[in-house]
N, C-alpha and C positions, 0 to 999 in steps of 0.2 A: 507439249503443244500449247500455244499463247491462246490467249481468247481473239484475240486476231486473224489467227490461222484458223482458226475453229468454224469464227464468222464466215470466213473466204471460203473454208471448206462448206459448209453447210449452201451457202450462195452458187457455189460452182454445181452442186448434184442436185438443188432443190428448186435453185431459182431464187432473187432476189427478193419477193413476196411473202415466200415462204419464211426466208432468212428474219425479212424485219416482223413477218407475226411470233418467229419462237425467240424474236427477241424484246418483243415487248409480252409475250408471257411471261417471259422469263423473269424482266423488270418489273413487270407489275404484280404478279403474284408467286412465282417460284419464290422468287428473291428475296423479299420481305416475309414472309414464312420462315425461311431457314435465317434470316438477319439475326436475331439473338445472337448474342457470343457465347448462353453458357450451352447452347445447342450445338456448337461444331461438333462434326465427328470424333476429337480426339476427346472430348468431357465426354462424350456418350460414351466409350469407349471404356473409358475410366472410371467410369461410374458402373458400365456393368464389371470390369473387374473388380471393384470394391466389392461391390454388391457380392459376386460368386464366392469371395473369401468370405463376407460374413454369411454366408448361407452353410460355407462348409464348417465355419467354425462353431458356428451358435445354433443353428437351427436345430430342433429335436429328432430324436429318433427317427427316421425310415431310409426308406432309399434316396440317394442323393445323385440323382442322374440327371443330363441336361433336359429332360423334358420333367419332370419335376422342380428342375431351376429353374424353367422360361414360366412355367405356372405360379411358383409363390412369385418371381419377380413381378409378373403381369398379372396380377388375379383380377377375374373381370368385377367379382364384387365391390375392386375400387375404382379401378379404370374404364368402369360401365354404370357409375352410380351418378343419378341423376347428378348430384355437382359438378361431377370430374366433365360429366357431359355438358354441361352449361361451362365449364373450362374453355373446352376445345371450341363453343359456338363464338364465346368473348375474344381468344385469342385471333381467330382471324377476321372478327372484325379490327380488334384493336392493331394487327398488323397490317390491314388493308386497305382501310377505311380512317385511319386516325391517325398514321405513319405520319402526314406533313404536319400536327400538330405536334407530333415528338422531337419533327427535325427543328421547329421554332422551339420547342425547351432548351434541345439543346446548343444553338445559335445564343439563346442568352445567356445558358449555363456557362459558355466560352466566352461571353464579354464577362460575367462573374469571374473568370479565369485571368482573364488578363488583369482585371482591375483590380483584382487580389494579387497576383504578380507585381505589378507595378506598383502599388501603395508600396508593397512590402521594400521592395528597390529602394524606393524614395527616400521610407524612414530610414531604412540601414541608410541610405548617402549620408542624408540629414544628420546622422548620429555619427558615422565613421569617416565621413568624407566621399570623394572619389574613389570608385571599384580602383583596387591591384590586382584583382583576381590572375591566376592563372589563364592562361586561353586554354588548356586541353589537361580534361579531367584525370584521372589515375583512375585502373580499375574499382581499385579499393572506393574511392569517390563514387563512381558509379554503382555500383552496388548497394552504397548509403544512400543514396540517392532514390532509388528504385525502392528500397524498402520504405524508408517515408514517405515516398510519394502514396504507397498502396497502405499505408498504415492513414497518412490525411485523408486520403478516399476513404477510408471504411470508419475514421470516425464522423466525417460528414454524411454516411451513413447511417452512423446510432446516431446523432442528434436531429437528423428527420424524421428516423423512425420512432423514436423517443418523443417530440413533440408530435407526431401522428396519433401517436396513443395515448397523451396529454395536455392537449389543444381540444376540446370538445368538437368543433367546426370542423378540422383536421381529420378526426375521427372518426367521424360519418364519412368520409372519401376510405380511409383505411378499413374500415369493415366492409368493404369490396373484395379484400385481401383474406381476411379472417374468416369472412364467411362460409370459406369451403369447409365440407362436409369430411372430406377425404382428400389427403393429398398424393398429387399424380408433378411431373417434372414439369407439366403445362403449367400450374395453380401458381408455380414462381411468376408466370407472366400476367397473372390475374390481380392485375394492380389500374386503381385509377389512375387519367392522365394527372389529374392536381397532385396523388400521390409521388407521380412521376417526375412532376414538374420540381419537388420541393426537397424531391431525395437527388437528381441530378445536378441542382443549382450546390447544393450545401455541397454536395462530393467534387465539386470541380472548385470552388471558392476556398475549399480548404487545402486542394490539391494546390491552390494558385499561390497560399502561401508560401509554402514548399518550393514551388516552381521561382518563385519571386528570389527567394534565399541564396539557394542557388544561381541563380541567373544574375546576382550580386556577384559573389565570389567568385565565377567563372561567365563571364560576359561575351566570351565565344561561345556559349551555351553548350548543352548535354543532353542528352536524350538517355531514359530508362532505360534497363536494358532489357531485352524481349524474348519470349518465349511462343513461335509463329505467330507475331504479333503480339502477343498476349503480355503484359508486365511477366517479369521472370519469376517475381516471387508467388504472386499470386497463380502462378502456372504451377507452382511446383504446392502450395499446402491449401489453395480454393476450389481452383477450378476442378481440379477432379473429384471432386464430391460435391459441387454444386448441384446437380439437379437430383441428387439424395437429400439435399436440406426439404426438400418436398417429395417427400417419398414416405411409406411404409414400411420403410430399409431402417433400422434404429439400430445405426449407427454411432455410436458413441466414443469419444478417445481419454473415459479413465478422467479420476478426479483430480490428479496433477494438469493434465496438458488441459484438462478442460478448462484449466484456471489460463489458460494462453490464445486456444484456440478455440474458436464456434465446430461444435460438432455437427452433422446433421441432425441426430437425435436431440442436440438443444436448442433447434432452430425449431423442431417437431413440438416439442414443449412449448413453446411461446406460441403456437397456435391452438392450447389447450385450453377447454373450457369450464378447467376446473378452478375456484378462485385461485389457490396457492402460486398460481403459475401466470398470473396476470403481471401484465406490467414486468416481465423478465428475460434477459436473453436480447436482446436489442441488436447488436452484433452481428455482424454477418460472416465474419474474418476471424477475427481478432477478438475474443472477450476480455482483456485488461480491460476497455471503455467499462463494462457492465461488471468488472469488481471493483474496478474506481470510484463510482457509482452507485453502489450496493443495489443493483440489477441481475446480476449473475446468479443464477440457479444450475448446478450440472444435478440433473433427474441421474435416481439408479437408472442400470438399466435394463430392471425387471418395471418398473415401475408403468402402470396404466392410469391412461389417459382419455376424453373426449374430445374431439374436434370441432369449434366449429363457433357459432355465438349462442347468449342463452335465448332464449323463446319473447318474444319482442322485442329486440333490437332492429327489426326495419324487414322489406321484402327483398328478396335476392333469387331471386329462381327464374330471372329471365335475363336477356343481357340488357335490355332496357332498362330496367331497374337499376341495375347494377353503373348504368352510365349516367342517369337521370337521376334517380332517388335520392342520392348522399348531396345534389343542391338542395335538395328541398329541406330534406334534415337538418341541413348543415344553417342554413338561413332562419328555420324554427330554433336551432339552438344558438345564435349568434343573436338573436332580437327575444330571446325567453332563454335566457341559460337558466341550467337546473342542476344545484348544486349534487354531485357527486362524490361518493367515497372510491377511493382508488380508482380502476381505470374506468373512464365514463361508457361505460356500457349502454 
């Protein structure tokens, strides 16, 4: 059934009044709720089966029954801890209340797109002449295609987040992020809009490279290939463990692959409060960026950890704070910088 029929349906048994109130609930607060991608049902999905294999695999001694697995999954001591709760009060503002500011990040991230597309064009013309490109890609093509594309997104990922936590002014926005106490799948969405604005803009602009290359050599253009919308690649070794990267799930893939890919457990690490662990892991995808880089840390993984920032880095325990405060900081440290060692805490 279409969302069409649905309408017509709901209109035919309830009445046209009814129809347009549960359709602007729907738009105005169902909808931007569930908007996230790494929330669709099939990462939820995917994340509890991870999660159940490593419950069976690693977890110590007792009974290993489903009510025993919905408790360590869900333990209220992290998912009722004052932070995770200031999580869930930020998140629906930030989705309800700040949506139209996201949709302007992203309207500019997409002219950064294009205009990193088209430079790129330009200079290859400039240097090889007029495109011969092929009009219609090869699989093989597209599949190359698709994984550059999600490999330029996720390095214009570490170079935001990388400058987020060595930009000092930057910084005071990303410890909006660091702050939490405990991490719950919400805490991934606990990101300032400037955070947002600067990790968006860099991931579409390096993506636009990419896009531009291509759109040289093949000028009947191509499209990524998808997984229910989702890039294919990133469907198949991100998104099922994205909302474990903010979990209490330590999750780890081994110190070979960990040289390849971000595990959740080395995403858990990089919000650790211990110094060894500062400034590492930057990555979200992909950690070659963060061995290229000498950023890369893979933690055992017995190895403990704190969460969180140390004891005067700023106030955070309300959403005001948390939306308000990092101007004020960020303006004190831009007109009185103070020099730091390693990451400006």
């Amino acid at each position: 059934m279409t969302l069409d029929q649905i309408r017509a349906l709901v209109e035919e048994l309830a009445g046209p009044q009814v129809r347009s109130a549960l359709s602007w609930l729907y738009y105005n607060l169902i909808g931007p709720m569930l908007a996230p991608t790494g929330l669709h049902w099939l990462w939820i999905s995917c994340a509890v089966v991870f999660a159940y294999g490593f419950f069976r695999l690693t977890v110590g001694a007792g009974p290993r029954t489903e009510r025993s697995f919905i408790s360590w999954l869900v333990p209220r001591e992290v998912f009722l801890h004052a932070s995770a709760r200031l999580d869930y009060r930020f998140y629906v503002v930030n989705q309800l209340v700040l949506m139209h500011l996201r949709l302007g990040s992203l309207v500019t991230a997409i002219v950064g797109f294009l205009f990193a597309a088209d430079a790129t064009k330009a200079l290859l013309t400039a240097l090889l002449g007029a495109s011969q490109g092929q009009a219609t890609p090869s699989i093989a093509i597209l599949i190359v295609f698709t994984l550059l594309t999600l490999m330029a997104n996720d390095f214009g990922r570490y170079l935001a987040h990388y400058l987020q936590h060595k930009v000092p002014s930057l910084w005071e926005f990303h410890k909006v992020h660091h702050a939490a106490e405990v991490l719950t799948p919400i805490t991934g969405y606990r990101s300032h809009a400037i955070d947002q604005m600067l990790d968006m803009g860099l991931r579409l602009v390096m993506a636009g490279f990419i896009g531009g290359v291509f759109g040289y050599f093949y000028p009947g253009g191509l499209a990524e290939l998808t997984i229910l919308s989702f890039n294919a690649v990133a469907a198949l070794i991100y998104y099922p463990v994205v909302l474990l990267q903010h979990s209490h799930v330590r999750l780890g893939y081994g110190p070979i692959l960990s040289r390849m890919l971000i595990s959740p457990l080395m995403h858990q690490v990089h919000h650790s409060l211990e110094k060894p662990h500062w400034d590492k892991n930057f990555g979200f995808t992909f950690s070659l960026w963060d061995r290229w880089f000498g950023t890369l840390y893979v933690p055992r993984s017995d190895e403990q950890f704190q969460l969180g920032l140390p004891v005067g880095s700023g106030r955070f325990d309300t959403v005001w704070s948390l939306l308000a405060d990092p101007f004020v900081r960020a303006f004190k440290r831009t007109w009185r910088p103070r020099p730091a060692a390693g990451i400006p805490r």
